[in-house]
C-alpha positions as CSV (number, residue, x, y, z in Angstrom):
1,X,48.5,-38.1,27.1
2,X,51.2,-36.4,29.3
3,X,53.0,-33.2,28.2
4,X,55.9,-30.6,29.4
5,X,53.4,-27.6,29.7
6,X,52.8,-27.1,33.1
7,X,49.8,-24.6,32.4
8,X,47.0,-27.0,31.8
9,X,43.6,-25.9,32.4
10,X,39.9,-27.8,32.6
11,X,37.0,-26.4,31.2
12,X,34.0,-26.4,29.0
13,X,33.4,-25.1,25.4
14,X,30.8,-22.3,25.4
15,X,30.2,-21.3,21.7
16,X,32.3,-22.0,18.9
17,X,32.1,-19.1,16.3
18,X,33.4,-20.6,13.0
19,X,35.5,-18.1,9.9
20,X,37.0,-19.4,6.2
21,X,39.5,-21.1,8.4
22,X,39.7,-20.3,11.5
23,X,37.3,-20.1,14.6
24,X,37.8,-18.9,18.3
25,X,36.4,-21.2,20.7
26,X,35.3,-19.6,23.8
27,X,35.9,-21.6,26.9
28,X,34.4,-21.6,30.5
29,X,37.9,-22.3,32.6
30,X,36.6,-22.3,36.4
31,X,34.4,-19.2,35.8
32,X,36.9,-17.3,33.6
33,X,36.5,-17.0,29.9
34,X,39.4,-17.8,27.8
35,X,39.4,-17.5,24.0
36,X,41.1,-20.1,21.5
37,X,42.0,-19.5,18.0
38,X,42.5,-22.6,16.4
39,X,41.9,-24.0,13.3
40,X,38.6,-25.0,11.7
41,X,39.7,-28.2,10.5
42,X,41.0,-28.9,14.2
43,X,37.8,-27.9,15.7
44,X,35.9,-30.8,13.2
45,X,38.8,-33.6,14.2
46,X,38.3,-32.7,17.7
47,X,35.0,-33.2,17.5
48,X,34.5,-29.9,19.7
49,X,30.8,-28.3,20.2
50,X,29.6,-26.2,23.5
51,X,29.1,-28.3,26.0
52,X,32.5,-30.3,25.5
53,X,34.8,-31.3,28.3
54,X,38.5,-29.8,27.1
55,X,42.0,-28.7,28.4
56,X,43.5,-26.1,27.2
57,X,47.2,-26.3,27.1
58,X,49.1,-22.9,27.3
59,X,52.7,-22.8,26.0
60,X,54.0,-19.4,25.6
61,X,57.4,-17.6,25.7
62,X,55.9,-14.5,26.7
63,X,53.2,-13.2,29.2
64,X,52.5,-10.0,29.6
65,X,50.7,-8.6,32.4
66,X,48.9,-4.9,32.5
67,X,47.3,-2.6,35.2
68,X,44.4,-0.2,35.3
């Protein structure tokens, strides 16, 4: 499938903590962990467990950035 969104990164599910209808799926990007809210419905068609190979496509209008 080929899409605009240049942001495109490879990783792997590591846990997939489920609500009423929706569940974060945490994700193991190169090292980093990166969080996904998504639906629970979408996590089922998906067929998404930890282990899973994914990409998860970033299209925002809006980054913010922060120091400490």
């Amino acid at each position: 499938m080929k899409l605009s969104a240049r942001n495109q990164l490879a990783g792997t599910v590591v846990s997939i903590n489920k609500g009423a209808a929706i569940a974060n799926v945490e994700l193991d990007v190169a090292g980093q962990r990166l969080v996904s809210s998504i639906t629970v419905e979408a996590v089922e068609e998906l067929g998404l467990e930890p282990g899973s190979a994914i990409v998860a496509v970033i299209k925002a209008s809006d980054v913010l950035l922060a120091i400490n």
